[in-house]
PQR file of N, CA, C, O and H, with PARSE charges and radii, in Angstrom:
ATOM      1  N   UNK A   1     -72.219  89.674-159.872 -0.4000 1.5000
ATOM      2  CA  UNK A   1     -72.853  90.883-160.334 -0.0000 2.0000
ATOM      3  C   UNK A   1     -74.186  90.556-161.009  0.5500 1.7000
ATOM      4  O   UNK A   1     -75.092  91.389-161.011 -0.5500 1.4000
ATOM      5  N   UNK A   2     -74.326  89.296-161.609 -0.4000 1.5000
ATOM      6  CA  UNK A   2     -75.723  88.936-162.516 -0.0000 2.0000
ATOM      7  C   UNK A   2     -76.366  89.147-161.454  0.5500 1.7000
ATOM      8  O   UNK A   2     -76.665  90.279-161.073 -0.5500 1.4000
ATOM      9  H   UNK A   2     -73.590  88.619-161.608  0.4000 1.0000
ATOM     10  N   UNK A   3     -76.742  87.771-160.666 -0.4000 1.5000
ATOM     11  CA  UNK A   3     -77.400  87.929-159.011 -0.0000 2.0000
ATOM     12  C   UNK A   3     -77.983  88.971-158.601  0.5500 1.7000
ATOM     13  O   UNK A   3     -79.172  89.196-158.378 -0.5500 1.4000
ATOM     14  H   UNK A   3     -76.499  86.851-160.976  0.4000 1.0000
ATOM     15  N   UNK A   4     -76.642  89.894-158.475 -0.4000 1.5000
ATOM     16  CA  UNK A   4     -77.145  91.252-158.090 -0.0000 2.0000
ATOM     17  C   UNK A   4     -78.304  92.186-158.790  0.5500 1.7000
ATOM     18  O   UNK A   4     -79.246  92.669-158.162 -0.5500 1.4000
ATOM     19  H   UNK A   4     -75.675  89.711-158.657  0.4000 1.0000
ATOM     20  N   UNK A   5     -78.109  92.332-159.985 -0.4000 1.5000
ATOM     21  CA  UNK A   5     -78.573  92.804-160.750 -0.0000 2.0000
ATOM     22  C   UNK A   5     -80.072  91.859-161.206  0.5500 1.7000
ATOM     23  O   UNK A   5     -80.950  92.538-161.739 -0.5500 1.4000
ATOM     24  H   UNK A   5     -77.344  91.939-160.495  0.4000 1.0000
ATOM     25  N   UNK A   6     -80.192  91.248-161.127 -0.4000 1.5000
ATOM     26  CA  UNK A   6     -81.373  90.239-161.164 -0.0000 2.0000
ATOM     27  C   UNK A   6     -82.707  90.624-159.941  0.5500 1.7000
ATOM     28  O   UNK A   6     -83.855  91.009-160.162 -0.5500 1.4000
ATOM     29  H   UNK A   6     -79.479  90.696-160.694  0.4000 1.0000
ATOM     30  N   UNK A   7     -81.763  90.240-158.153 -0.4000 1.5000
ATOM     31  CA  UNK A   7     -82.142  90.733-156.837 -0.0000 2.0000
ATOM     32  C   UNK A   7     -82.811  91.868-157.053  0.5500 1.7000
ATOM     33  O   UNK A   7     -83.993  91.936-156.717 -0.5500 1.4000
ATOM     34  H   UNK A   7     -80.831  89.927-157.973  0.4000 1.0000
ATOM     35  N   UNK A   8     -82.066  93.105-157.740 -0.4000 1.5000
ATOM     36  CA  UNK A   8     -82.584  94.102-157.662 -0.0000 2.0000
ATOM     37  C   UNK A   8     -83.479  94.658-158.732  0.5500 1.7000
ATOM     38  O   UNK A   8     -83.711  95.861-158.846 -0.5500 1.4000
ATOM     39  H   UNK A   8     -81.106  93.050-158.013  0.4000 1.0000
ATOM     40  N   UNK A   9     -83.859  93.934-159.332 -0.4000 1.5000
ATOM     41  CA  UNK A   9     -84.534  93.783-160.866 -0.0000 2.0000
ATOM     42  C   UNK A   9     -85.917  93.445-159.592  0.5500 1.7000
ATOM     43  O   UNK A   9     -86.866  94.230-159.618 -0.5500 1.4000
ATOM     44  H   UNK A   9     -83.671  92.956-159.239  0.4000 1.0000
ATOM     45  N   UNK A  10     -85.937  92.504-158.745 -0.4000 1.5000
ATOM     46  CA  UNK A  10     -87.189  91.811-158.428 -0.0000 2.0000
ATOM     47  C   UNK A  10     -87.565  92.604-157.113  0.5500 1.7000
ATOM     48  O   UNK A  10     -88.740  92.664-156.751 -0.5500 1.4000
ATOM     49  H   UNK A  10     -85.167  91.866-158.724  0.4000 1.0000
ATOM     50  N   UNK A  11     -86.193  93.423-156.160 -0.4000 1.5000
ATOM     51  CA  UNK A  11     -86.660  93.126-155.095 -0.0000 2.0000
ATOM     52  C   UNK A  11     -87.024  95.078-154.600  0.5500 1.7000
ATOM     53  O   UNK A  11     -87.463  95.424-153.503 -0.5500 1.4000
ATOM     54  H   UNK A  11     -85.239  93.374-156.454  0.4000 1.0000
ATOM     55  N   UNK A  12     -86.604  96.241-156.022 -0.4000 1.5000
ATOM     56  CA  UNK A  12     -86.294  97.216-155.510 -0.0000 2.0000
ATOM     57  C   UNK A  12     -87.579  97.818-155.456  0.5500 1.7000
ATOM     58  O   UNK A  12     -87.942  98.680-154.655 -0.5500 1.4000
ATOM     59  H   UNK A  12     -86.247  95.959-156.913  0.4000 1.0000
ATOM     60  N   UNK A  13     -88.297  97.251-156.450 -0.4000 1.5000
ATOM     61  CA  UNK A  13     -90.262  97.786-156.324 -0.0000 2.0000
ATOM     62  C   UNK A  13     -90.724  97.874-154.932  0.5500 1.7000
ATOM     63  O   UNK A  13     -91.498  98.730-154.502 -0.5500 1.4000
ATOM     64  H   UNK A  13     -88.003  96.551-157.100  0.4000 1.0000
ATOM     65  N   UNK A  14     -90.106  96.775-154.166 -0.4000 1.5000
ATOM     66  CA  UNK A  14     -90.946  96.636-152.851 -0.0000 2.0000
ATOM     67  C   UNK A  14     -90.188  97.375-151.413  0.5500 1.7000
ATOM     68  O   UNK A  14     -90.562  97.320-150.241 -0.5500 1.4000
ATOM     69  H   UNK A  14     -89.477  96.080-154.515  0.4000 1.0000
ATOM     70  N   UNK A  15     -88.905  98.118-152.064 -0.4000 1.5000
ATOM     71  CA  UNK A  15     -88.273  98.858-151.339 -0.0000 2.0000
ATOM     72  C   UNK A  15     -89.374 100.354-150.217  0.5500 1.7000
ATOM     73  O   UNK A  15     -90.428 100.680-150.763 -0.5500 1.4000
ATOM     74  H   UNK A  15     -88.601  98.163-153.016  0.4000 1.0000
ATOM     75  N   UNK A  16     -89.147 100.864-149.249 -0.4000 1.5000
ATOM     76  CA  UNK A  16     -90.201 102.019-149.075 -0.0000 2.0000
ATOM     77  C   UNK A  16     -88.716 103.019-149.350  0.5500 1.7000
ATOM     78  O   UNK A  16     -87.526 102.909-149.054 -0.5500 1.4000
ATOM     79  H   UNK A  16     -88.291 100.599-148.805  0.4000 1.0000
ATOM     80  N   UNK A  17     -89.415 103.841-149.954 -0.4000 1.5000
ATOM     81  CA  UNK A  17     -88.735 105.334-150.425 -0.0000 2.0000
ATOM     82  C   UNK A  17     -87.666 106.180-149.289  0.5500 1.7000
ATOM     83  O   UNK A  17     -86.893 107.095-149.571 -0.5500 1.4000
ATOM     84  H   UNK A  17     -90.381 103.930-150.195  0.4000 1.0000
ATOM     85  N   UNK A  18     -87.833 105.733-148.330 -0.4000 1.5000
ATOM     86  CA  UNK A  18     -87.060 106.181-146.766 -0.0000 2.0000
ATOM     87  C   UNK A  18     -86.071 104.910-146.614  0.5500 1.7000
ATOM     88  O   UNK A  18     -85.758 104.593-145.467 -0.5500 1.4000
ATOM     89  H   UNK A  18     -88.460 104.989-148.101  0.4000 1.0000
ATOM     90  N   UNK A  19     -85.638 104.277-147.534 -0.4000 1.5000
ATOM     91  CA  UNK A  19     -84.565 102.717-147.156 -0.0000 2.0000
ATOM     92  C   UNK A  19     -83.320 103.655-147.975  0.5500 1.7000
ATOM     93  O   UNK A  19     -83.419 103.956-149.165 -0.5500 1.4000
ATOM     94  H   UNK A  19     -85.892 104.535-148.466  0.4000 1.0000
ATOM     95  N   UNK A  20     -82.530 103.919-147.387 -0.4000 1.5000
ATOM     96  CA  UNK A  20     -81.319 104.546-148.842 -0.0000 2.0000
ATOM     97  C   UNK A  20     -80.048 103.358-148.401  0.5500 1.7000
ATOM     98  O   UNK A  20     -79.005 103.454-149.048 -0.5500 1.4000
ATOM     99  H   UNK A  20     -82.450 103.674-146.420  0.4000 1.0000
ATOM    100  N   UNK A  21     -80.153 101.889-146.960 -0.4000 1.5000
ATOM    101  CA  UNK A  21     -79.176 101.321-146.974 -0.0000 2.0000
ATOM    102  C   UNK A  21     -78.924 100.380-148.380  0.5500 1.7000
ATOM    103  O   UNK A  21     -79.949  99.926-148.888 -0.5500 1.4000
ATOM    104  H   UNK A  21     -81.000 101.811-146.434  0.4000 1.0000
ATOM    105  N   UNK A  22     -77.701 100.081-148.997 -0.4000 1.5000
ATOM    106  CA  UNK A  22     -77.545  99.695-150.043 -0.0000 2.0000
ATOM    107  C   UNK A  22     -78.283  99.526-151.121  0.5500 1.7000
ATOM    108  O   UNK A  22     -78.423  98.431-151.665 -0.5500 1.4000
ATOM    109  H   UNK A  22     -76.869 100.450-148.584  0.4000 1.0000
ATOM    110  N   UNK A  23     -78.874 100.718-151.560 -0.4000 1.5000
ATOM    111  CA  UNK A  23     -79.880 101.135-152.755 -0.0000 2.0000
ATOM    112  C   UNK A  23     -78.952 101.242-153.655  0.5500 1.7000
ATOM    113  O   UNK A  23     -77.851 101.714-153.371 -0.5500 1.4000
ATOM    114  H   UNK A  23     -78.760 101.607-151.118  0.4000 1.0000
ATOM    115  N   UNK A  24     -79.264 100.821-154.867 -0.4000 1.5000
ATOM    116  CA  UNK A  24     -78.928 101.679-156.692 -0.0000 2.0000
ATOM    117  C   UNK A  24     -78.831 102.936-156.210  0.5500 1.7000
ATOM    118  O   UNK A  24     -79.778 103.250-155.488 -0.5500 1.4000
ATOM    119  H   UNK A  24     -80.159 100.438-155.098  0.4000 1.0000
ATOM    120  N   UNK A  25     -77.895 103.863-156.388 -0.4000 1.5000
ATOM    121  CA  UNK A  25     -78.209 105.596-156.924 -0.0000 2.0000
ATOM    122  C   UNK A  25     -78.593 106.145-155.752  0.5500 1.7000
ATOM    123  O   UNK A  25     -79.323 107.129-155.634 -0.5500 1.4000
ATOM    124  H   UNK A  25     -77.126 103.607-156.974  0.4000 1.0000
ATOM    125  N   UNK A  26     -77.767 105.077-154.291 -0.4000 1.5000
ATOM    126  CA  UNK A  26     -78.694 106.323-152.804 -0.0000 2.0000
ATOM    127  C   UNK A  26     -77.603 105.673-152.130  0.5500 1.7000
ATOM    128  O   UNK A  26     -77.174 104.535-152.320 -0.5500 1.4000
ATOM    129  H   UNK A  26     -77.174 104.277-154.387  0.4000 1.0000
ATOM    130  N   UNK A  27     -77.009 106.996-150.897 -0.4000 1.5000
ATOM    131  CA  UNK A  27     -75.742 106.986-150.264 -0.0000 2.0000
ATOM    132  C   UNK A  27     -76.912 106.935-148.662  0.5500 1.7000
ATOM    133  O   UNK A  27     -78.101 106.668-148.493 -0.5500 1.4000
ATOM    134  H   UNK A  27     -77.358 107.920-150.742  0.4000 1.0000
ATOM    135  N   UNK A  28     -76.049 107.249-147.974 -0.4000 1.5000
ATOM    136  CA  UNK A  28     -76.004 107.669-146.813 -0.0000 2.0000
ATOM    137  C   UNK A  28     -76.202 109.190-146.535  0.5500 1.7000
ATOM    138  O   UNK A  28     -77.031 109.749-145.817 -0.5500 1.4000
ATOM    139  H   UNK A  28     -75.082 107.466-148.111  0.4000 1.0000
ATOM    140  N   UNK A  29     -74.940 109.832-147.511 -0.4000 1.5000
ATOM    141  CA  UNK A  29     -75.564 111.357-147.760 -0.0000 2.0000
ATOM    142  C   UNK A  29     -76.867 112.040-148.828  0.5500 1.7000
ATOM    143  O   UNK A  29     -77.023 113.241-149.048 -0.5500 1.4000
ATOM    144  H   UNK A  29     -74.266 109.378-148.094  0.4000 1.0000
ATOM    145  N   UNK A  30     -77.422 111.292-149.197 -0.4000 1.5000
ATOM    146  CA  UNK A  30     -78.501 111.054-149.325 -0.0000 2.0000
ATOM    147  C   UNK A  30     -79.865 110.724-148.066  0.5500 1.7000
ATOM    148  O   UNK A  30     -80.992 111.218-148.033 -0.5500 1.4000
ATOM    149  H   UNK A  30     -77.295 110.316-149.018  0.4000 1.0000
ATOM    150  N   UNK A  31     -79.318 109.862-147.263 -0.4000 1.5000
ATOM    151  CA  UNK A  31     -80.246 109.718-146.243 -0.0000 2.0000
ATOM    152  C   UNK A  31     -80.286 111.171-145.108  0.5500 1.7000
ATOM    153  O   UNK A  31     -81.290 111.477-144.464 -0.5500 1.4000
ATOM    154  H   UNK A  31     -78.403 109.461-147.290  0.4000 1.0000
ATOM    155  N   UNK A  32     -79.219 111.784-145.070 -0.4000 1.5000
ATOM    156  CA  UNK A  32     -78.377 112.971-144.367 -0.0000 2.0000
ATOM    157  C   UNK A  32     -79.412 114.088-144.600  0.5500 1.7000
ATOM    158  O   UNK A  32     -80.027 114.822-143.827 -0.5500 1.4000
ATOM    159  H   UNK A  32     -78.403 111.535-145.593  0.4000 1.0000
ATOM    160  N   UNK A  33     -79.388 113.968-145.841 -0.4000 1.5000
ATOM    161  CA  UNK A  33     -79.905 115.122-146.998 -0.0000 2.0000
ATOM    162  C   UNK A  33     -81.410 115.062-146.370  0.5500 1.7000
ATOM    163  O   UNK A  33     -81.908 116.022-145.782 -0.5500 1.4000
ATOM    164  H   UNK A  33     -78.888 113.372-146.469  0.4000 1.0000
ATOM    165  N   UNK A  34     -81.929 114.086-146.523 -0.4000 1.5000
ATOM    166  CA  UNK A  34     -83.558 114.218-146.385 -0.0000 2.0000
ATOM    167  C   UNK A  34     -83.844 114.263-144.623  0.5500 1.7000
ATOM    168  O   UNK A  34     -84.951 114.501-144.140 -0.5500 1.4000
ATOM    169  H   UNK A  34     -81.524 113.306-147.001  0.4000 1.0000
ATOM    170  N   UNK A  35     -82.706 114.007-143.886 -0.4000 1.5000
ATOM    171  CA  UNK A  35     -83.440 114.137-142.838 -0.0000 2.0000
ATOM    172  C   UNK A  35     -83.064 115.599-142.218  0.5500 1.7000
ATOM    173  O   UNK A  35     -83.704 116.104-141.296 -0.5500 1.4000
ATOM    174  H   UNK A  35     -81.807 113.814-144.278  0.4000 1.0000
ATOM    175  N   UNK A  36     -82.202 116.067-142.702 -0.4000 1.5000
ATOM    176  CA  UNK A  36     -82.123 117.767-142.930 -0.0000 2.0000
ATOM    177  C   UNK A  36     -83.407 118.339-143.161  0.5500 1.7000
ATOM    178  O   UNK A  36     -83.893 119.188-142.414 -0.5500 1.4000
ATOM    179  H   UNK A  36     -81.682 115.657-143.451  0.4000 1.0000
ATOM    180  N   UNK A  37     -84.125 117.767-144.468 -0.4000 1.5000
ATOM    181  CA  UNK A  37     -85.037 118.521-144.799 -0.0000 2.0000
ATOM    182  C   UNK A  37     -86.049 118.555-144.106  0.5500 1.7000
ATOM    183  O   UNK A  37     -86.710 119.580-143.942 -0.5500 1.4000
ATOM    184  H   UNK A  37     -83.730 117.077-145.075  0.4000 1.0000
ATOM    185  N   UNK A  38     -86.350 117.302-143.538 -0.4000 1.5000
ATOM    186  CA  UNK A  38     -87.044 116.900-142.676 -0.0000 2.0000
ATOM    187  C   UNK A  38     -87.047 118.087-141.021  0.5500 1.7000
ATOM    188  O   UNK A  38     -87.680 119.108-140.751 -0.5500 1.4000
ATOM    189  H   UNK A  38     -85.813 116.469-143.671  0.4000 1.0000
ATOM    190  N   UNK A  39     -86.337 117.532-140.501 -0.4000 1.5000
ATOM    191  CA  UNK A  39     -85.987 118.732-139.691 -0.0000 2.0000
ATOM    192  C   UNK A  39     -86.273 120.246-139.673  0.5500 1.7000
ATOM    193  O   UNK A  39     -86.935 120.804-138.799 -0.5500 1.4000
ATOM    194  H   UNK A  39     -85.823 116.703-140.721  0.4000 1.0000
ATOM    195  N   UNK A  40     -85.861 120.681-140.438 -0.4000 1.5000
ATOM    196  CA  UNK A  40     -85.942 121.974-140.732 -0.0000 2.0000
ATOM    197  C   UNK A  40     -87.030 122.439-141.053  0.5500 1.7000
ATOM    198  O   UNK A  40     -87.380 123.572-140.721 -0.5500 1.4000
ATOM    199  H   UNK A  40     -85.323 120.228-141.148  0.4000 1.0000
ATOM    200  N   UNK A  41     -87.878 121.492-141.884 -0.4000 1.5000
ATOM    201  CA  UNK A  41     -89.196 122.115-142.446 -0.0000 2.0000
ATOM    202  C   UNK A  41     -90.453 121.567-141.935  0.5500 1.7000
ATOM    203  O   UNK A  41     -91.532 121.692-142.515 -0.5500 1.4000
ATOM    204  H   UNK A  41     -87.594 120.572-142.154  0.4000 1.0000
ATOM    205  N   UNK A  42     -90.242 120.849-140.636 -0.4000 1.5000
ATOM    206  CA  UNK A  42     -91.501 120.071-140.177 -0.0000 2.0000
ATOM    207  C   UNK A  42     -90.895 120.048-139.151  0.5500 1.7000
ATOM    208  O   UNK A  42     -89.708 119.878-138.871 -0.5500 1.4000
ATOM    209  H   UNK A  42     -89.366 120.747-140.165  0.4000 1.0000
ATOM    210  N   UNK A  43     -92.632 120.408-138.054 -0.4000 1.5000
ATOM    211  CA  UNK A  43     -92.316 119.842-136.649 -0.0000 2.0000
ATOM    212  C   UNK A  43     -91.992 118.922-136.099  0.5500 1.7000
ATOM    213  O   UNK A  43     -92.860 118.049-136.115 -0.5500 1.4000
ATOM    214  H   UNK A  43     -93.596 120.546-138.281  0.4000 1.0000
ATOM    215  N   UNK A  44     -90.412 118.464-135.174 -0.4000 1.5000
ATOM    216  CA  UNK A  44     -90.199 117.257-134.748 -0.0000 2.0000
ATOM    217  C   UNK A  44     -90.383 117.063-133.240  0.5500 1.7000
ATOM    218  O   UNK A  44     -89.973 117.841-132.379 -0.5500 1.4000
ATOM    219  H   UNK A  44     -89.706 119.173-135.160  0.4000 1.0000
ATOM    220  N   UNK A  45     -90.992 116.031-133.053 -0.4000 1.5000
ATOM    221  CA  UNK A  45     -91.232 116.142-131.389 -0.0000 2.0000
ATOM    222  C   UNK A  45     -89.899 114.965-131.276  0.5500 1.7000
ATOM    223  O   UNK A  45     -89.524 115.295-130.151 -0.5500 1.4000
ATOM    224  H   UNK A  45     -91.325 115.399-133.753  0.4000 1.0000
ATOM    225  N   UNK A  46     -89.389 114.359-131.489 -0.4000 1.5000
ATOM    226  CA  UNK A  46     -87.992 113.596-130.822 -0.0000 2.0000
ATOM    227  C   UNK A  46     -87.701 112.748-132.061  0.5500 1.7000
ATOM    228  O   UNK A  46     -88.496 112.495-132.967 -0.5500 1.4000
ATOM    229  H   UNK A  46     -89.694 114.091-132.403  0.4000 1.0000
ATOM    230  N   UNK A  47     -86.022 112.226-131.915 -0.4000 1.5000
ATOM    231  CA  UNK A  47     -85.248 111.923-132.941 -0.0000 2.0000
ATOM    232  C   UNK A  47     -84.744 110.816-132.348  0.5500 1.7000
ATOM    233  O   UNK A  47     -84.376 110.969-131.183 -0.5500 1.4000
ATOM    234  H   UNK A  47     -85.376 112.432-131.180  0.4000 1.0000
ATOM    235  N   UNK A  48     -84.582 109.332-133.016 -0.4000 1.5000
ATOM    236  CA  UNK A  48     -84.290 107.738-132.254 -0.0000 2.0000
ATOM    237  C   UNK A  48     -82.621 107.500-133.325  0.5500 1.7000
ATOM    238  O   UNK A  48     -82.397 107.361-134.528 -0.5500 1.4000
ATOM    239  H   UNK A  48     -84.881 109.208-133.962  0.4000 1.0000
ATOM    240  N   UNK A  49     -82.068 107.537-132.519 -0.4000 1.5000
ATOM    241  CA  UNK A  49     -80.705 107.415-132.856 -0.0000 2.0000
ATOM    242  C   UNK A  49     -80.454 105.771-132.372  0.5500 1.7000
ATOM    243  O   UNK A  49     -80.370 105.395-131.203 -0.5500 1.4000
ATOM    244  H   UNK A  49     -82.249 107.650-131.542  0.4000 1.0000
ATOM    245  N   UNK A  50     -80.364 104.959-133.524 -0.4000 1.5000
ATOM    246  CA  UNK A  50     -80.081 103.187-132.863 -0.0000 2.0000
ATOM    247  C   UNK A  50     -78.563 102.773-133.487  0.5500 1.7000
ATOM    248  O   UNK A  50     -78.246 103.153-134.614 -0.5500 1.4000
ATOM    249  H   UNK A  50     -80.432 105.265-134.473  0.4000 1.0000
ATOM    250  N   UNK A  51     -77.967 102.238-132.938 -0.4000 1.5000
ATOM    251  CA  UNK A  51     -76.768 101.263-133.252 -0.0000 2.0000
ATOM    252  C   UNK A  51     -76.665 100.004-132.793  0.5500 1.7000
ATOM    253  O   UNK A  51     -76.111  99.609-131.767 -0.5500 1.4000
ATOM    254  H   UNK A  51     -78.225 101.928-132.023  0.4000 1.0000
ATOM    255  N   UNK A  52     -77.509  99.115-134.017 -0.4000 1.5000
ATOM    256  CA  UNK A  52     -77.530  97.782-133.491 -0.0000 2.0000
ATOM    257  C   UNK A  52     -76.222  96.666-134.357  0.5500 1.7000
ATOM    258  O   UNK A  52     -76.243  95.527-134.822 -0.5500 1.4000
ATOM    259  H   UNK A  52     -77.960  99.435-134.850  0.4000 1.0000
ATOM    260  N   UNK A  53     -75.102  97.842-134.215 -0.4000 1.5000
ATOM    261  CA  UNK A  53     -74.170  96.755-134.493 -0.0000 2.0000
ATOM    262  C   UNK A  53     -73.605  95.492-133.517  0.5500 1.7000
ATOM    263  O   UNK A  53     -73.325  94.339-133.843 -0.5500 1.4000
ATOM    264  H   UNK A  53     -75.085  98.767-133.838  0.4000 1.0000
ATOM    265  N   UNK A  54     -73.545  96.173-132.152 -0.4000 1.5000
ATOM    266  CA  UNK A  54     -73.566  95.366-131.084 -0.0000 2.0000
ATOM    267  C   UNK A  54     -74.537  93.910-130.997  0.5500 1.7000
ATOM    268  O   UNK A  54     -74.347  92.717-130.763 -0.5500 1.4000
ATOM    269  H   UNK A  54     -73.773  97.109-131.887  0.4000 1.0000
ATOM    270  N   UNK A  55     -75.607  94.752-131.318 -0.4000 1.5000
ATOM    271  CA  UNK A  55     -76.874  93.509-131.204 -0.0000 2.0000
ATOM    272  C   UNK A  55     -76.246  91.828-132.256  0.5500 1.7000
ATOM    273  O   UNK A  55     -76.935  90.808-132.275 -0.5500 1.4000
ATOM    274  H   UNK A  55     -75.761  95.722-131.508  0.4000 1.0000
ATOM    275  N   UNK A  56     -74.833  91.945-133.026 -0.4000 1.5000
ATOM    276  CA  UNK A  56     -74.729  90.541-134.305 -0.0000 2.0000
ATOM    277  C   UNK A  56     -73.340  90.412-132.997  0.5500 1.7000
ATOM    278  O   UNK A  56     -72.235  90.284-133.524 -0.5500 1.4000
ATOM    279  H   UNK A  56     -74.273  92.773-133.010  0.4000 1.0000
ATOM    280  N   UNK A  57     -73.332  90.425-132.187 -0.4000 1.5000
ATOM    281  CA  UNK A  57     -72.359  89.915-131.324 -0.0000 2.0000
ATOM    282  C   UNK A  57     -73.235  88.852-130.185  0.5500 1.7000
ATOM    283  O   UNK A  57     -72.869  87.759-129.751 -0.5500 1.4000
ATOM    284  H   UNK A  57     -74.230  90.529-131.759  0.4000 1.0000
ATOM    285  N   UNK A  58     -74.351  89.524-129.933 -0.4000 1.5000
ATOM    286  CA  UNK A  58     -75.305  88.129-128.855 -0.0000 2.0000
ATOM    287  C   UNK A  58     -75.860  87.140-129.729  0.5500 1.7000
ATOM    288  O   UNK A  58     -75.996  85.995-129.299 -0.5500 1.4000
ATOM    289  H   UNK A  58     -74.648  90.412-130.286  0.4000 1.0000
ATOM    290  N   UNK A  59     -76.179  87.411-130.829 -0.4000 1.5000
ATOM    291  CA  UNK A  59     -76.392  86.312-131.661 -0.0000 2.0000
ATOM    292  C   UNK A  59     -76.627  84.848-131.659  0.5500 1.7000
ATOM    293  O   UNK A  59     -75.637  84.664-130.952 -0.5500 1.4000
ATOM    294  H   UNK A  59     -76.068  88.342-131.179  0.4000 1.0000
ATOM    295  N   UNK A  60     -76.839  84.286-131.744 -0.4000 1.5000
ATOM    296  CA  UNK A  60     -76.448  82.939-131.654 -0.0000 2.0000
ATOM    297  C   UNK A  60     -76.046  82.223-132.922  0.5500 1.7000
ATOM    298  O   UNK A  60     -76.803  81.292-133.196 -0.5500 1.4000
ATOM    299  H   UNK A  60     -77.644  84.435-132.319  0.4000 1.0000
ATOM    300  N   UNK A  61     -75.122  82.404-133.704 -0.4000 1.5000
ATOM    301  CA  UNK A  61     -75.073  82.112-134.881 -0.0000 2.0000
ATOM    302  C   UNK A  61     -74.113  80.493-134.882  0.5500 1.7000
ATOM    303  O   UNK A  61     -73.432  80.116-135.836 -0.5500 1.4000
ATOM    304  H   UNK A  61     -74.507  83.161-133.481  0.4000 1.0000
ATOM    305  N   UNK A  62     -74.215  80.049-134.118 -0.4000 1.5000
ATOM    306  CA  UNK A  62     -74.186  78.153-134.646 -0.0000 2.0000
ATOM    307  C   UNK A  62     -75.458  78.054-135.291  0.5500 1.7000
ATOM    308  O   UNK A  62     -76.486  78.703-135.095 -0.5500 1.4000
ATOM    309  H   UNK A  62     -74.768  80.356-133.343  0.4000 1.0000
ATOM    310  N   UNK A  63     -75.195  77.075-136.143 -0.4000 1.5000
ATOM    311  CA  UNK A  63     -76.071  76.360-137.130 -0.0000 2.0000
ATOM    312  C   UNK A  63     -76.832  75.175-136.377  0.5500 1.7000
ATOM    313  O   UNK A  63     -76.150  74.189-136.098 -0.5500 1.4000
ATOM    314  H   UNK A  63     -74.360  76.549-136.302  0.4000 1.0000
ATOM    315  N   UNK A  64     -77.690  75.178-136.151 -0.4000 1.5000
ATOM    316  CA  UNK A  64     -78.615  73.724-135.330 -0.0000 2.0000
ATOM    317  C   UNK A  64     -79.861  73.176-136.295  0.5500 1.7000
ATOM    318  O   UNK A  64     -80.813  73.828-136.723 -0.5500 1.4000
ATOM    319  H   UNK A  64     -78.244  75.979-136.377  0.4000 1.0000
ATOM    320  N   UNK A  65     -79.603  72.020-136.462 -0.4000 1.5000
ATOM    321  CA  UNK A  65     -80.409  71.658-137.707 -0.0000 2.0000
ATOM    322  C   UNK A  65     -81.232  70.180-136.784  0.5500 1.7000
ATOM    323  O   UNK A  65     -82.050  69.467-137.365 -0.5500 1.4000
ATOM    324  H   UNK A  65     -78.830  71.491-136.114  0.4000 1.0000
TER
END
C-alpha cells in the first residue's frame, strides 16, 4: 500500500483527465457517465469499441536476456 500510495503521489499529475482505468476516486461508471455526456451533447461521427484482452495471449512473454 506505501508503493502505491507513493506511485500515485508521483505518477497521477501526468495522468490525461479521460484515463478513469485504475484512478483514485474514478470507476468505470464514471467513464460510462462521461461518455453519455459526450454523446448526447456533441456531434459524433463514429464510436471505436477495442478489446485487447486477447492481444496478452500472442505475447511473447519468455524472458530472453
Amino acid at each position: 500500500m506505501a508503493i502505491k500510495k507513493i506511485l500515485e503521489a508521483i505518477f497521477e499529475q501526468d495522468f490525461m483527465d479521460s484515463s478513469y482505468g485504475f484512478r483514485p476516486n474514478l470507476s468505470c461508471h464514471d467513464a460510462l457517465s462521461q461518455i453519455d455526456k459526450i454523446i448526447m451533447n456533441c456531434p459524433v461521427n463514429f464510436i471505436v469499441d477495442m478489446d485487447i484482452s486477447k492481444f496478452f495471449d500472442i505475447v511473447n512473454h519468455k524472458v530472453e536476456y
